[in-house]
DSSP file (Angstrom, degrees, kcal/mol; ACC not computed):
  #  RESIDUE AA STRUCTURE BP1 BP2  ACC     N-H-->O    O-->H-N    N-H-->O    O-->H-N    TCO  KAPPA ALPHA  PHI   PSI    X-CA   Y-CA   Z-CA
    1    1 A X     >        0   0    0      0, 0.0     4,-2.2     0, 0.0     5,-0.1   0.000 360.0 360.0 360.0 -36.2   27.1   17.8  -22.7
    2    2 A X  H >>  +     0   0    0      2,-0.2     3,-1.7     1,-0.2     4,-1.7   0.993 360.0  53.5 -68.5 -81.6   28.8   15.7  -19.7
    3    3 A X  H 3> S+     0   0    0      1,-0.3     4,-2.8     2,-0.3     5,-0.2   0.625 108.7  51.8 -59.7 -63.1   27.1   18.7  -17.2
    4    4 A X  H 3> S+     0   0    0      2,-0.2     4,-1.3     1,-0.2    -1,-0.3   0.814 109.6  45.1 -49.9 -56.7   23.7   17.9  -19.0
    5    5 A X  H <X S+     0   0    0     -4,-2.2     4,-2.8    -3,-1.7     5,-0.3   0.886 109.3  59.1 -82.4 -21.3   23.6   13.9  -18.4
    6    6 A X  H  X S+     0   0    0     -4,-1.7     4,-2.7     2,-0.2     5,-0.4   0.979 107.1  38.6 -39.9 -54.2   24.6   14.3  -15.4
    7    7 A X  H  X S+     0   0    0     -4,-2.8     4,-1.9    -5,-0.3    -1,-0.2   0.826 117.0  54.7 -52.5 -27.0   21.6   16.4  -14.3
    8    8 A X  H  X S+     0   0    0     -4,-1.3     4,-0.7    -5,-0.2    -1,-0.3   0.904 108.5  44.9 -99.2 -35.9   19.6   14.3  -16.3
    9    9 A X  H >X S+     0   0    0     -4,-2.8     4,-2.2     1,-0.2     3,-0.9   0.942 119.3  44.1 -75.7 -22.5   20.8   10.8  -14.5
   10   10 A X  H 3X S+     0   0    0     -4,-2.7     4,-2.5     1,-0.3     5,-0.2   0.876 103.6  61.9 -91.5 -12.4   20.5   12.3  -11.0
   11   11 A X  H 3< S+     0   0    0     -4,-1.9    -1,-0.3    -5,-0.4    -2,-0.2   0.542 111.8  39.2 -75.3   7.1   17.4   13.8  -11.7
   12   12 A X  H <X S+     0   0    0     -3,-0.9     4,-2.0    -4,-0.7    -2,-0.2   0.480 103.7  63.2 -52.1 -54.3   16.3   10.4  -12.2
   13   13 A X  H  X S+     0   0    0     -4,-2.2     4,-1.9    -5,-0.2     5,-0.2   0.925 111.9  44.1 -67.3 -45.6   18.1    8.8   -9.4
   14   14 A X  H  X S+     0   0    0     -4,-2.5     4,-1.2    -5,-0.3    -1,-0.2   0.700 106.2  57.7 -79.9 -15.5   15.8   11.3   -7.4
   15   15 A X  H  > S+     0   0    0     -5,-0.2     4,-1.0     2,-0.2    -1,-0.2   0.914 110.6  47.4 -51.8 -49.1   12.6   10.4   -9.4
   16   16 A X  H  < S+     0   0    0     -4,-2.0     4,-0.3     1,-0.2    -2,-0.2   0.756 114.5  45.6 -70.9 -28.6   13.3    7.0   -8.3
   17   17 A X  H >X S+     0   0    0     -4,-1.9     4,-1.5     1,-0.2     3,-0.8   0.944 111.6  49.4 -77.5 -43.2   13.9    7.9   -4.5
   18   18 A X  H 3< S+     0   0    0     -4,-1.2    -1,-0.2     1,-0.3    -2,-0.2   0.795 111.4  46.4 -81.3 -28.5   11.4    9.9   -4.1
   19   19 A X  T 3< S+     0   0    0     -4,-1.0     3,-0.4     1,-0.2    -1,-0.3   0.393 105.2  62.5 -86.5  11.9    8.7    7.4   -5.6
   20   20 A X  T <4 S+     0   0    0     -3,-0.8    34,-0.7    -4,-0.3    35,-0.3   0.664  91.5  72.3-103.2 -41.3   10.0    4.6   -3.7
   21   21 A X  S  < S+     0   0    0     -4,-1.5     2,-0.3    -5,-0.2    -2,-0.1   0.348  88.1  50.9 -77.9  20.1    9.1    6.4   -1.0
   22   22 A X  S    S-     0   0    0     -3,-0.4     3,-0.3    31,-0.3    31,-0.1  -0.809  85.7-111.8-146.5 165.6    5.0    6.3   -0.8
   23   23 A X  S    S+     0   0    0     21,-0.4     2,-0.4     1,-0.4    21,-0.1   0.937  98.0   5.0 -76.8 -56.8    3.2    3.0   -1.0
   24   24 A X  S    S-     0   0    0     20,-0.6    -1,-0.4    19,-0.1     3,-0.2  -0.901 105.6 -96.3-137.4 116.5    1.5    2.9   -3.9
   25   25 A X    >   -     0   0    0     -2,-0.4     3,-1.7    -3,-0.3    20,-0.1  -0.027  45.0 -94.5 -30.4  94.7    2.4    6.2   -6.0
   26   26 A X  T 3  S+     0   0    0      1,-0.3    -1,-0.2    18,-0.1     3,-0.1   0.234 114.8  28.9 -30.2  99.5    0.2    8.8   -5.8
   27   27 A X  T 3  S+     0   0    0     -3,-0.2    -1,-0.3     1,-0.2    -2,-0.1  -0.498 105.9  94.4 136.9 -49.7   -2.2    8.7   -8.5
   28   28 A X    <   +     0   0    0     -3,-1.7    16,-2.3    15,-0.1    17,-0.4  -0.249  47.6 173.0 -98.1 146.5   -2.0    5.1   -8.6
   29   29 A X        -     0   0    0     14,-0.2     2,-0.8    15,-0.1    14,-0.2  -0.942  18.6-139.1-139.3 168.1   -4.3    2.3   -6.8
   30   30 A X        -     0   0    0     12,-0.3    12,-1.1    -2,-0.3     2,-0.2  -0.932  16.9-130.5-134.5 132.3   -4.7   -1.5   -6.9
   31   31 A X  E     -A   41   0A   0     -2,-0.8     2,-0.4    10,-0.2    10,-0.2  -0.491  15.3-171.2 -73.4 118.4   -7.8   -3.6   -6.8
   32   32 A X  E     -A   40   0A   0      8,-2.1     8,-0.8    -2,-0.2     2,-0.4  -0.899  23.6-129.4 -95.7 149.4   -8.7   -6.4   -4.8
   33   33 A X        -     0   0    0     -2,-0.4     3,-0.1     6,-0.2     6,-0.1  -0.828  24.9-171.4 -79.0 140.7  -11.7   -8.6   -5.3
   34   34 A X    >   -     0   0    0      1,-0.6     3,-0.6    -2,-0.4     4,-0.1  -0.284  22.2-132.7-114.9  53.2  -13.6   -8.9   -1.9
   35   35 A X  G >  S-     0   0    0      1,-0.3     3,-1.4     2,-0.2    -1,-0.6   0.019  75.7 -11.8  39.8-143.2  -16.1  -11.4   -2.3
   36   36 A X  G 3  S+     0   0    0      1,-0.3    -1,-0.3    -3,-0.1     3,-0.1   0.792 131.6  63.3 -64.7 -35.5  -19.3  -10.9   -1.2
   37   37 A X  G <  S-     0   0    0     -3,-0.6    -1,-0.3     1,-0.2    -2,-0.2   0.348 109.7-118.8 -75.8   2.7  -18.3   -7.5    0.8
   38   38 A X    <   -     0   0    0     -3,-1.4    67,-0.2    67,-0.1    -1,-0.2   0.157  47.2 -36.7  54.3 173.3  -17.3   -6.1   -2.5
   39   39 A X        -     0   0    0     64,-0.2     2,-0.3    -3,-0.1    -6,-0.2   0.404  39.5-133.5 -72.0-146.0  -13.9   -4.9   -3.5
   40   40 A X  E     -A   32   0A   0     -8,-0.8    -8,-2.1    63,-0.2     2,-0.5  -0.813  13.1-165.3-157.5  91.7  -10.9   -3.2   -1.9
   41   41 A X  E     -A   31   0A   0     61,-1.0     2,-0.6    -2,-0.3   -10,-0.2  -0.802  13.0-150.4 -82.3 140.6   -9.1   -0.3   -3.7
   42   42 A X        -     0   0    0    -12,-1.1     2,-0.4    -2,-0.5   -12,-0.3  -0.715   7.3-159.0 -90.3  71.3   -5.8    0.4   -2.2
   43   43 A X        -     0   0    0     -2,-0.6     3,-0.4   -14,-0.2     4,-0.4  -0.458  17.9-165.4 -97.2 116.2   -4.8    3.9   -2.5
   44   44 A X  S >> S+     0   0    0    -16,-2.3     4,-3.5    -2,-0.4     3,-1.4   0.882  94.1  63.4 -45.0 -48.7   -0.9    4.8   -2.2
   45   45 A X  T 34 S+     0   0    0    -17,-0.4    -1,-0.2     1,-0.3    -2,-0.1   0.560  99.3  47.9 -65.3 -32.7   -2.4    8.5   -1.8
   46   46 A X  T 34 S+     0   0    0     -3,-0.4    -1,-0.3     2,-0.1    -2,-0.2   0.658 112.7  48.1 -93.2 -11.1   -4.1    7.8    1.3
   47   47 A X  T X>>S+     0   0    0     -3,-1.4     3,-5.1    -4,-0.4     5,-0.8   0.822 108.5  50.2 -80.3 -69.0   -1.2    6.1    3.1
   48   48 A X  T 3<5S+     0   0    0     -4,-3.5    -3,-0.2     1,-0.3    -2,-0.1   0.629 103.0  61.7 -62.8  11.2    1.6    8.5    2.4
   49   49 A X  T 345S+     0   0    0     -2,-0.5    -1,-0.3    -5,-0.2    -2,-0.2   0.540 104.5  48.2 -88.3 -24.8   -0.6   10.9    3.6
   50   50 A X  T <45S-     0   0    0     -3,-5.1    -2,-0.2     2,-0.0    -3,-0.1   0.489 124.5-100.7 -97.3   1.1   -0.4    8.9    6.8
   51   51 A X  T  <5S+     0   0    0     -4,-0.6    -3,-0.2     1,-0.2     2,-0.1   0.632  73.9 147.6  82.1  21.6    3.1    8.8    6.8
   52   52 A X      < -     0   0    0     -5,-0.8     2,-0.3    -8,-0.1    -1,-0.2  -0.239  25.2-169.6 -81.1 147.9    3.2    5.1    5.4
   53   53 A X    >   -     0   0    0      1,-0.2     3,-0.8   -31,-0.1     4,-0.4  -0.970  37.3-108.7-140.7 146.3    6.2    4.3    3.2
   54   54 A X  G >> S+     0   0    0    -34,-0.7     3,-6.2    -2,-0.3     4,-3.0   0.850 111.8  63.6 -27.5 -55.9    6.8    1.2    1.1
   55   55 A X  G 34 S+     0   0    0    -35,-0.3     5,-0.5     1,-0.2    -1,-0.2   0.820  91.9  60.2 -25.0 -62.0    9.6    0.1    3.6
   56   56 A X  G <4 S+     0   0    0     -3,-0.8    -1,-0.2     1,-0.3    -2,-0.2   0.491 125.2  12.5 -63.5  -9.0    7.6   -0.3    6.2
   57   57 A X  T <>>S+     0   0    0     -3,-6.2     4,-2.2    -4,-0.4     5,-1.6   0.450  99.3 103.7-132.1   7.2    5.4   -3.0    4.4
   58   58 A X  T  <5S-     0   0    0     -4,-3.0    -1,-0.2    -5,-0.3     5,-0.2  -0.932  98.4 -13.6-131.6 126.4    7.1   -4.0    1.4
   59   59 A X  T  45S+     0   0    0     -2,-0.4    -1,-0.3     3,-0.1     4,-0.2  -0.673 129.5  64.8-139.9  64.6    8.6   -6.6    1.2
   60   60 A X  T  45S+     0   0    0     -5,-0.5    -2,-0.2     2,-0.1     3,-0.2   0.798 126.3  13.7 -80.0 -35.5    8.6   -7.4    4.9
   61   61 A X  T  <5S+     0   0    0     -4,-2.2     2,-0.5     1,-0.3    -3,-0.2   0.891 140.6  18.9-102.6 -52.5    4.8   -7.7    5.0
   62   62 A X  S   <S-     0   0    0     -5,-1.6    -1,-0.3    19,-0.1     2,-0.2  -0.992  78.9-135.3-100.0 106.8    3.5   -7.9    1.0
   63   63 A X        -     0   0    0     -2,-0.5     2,-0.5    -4,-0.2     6,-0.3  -0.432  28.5-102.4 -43.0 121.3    6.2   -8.9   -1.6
   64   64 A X  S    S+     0   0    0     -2,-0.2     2,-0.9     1,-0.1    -1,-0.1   0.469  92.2  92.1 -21.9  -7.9    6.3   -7.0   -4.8
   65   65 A X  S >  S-     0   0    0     -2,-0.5     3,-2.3     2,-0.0     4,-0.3  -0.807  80.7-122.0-128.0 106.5    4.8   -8.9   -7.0
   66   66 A X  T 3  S+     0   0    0     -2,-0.9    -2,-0.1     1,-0.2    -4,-0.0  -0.271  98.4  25.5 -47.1 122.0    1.0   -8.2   -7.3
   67   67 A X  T 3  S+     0   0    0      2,-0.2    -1,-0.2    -2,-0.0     4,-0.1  -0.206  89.0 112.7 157.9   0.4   -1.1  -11.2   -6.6
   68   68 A X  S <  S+     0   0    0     -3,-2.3     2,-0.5    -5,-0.2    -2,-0.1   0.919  70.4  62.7 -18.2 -73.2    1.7  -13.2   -4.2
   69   69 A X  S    S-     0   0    0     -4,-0.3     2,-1.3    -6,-0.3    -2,-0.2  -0.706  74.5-147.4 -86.0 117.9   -0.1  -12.9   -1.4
   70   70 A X        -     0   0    0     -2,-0.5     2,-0.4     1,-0.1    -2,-0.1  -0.382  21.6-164.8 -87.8  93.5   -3.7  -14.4   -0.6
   71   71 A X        +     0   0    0     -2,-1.3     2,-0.2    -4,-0.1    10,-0.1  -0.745  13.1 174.6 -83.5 143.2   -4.9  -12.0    1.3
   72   72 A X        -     0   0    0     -2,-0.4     4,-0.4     1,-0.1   -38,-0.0  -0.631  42.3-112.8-131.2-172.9   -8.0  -13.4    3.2
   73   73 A X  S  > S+     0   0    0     -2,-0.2     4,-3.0     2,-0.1     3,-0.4   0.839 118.8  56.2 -62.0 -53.1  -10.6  -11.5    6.4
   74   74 A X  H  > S+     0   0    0      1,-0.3     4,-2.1     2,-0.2     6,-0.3   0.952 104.4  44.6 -66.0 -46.8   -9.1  -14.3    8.5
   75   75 A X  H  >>S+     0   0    0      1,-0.2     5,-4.0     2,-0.2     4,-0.9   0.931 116.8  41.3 -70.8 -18.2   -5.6  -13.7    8.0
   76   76 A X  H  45S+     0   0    0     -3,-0.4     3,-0.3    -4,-0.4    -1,-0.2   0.873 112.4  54.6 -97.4 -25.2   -5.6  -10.0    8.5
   77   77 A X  H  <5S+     0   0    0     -4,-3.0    -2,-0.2     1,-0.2    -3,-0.2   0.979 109.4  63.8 -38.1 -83.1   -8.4  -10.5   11.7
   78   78 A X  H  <5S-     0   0    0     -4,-2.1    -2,-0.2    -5,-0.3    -1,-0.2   0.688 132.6 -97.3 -10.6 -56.0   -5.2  -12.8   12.4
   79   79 A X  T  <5S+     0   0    0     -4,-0.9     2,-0.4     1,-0.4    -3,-0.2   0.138  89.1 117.2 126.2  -9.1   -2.5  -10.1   12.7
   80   80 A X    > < -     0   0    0     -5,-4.0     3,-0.8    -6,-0.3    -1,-0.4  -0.877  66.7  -4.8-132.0 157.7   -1.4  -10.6    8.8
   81   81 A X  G >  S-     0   0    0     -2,-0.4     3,-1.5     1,-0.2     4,-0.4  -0.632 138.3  -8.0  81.8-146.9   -1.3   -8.5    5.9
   82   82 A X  G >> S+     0   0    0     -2,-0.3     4,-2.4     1,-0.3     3,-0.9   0.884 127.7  75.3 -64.0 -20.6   -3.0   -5.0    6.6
   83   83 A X  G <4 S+     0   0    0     -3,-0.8    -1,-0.3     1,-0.2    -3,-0.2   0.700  79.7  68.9 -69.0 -19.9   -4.0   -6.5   10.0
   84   84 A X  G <4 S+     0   0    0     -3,-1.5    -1,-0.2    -5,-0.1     6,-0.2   0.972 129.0   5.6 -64.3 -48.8   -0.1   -6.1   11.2
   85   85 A X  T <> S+     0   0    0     -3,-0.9     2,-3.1    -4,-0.4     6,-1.8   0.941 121.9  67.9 -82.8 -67.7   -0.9   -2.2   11.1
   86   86 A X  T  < S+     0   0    0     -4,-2.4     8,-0.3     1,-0.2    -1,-0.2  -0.342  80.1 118.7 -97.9  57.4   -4.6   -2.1   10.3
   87   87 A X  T  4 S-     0   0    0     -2,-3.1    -1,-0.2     4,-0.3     6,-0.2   0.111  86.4 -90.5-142.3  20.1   -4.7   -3.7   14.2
   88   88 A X  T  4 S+     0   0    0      3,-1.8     5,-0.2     1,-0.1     4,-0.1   0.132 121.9  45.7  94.5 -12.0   -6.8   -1.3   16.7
   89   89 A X  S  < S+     0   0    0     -4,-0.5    -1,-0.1     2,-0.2    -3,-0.1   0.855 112.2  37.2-136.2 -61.3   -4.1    0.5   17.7
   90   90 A X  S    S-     0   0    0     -5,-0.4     2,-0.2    -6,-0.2    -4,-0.2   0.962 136.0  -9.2  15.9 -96.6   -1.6    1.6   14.6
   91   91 A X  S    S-     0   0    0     -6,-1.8    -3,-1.8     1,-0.3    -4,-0.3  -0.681 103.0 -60.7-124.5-166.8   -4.6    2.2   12.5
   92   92 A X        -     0   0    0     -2,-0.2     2,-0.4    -4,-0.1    -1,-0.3  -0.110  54.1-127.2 -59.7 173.5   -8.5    1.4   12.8
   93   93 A X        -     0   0    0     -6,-0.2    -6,-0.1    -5,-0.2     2,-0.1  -0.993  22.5-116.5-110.0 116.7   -9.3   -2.3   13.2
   94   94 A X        +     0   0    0     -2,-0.4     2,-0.3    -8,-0.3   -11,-0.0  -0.455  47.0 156.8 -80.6 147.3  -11.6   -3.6   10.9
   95   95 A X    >   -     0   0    0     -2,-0.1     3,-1.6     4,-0.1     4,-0.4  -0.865  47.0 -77.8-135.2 153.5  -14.6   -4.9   12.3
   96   96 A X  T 3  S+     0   0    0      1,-0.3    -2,-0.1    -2,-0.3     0, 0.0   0.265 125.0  40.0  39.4 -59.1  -18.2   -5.7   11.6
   97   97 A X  T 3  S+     0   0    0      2,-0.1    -1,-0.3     1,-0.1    -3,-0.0  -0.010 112.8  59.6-118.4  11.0  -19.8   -2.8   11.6
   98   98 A X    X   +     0   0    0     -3,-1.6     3,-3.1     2,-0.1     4,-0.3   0.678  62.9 122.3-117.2 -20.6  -16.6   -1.0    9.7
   99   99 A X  G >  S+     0   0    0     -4,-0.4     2,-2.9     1,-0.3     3,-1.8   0.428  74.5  56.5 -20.4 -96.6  -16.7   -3.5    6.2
  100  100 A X  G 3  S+     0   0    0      1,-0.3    -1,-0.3     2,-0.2     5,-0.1   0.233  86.6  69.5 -65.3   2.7  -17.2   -0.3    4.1
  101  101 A X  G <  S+     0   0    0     -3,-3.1    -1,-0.3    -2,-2.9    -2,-0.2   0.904 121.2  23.0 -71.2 -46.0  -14.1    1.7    5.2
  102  102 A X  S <  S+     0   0    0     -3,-1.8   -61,-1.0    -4,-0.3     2,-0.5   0.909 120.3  54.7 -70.9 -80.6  -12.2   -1.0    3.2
  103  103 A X        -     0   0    0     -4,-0.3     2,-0.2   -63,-0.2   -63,-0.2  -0.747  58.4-154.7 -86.3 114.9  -14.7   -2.6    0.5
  104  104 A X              0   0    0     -2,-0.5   -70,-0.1   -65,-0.1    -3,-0.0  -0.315 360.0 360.0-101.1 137.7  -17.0   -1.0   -2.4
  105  105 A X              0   0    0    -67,-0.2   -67,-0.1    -2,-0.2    -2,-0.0   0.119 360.0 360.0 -96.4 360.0  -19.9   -2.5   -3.6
């Protein structure tokens, strides 16, 4: 019985490691409103695919706790938010003539 919760807590412990380790869990997305530009889905699935991992933005760049941060155009044009990565060189930059790589109508 011992031999059994064991398996069963570290197979857990490793549920937890291993989903900690992609951005937003595969399967799983979060919505932004974008104004006028329409919205912003966020898809975990398309970052860990890129080799993205929470660490690397959370929760040095975004804090856990969905709606914390105001993310605006300006700030991430700025350098903040997705713009720390999302910065020409990292990844694409958004630009003008890119609005719909990001934002759904």
């Amino acid at each position: 019985m011992r031999i059994i919760a064991a398996v069963f807590v570290v197979s857990v412990f490793m549920a937890m490691i291993v989903g900690s380790a992609l951005a937003v869990p595969v399967g799983k997305t979060i919505k932004f409103e974008g104004g006028g530009t329409g919205k912003v889905v966020f898809t975990g699935e398309m970052h860990a695919d890129k080799g993205v991992t929470c660490n690397d933005c959370h929760p040095k760049i975004f804090q856990m706790k969905k709606g914390r941060a105001k993310i605006t155009m300006g700030g991430i044009l700025a350098g903040k938010f997705c713009g720390e990565c999302h910065n020409g060189i990292k990844a694409f930059k958004p630009e003008s003539h890119n609005c719909a790589r990001c934002h759904n109508k």
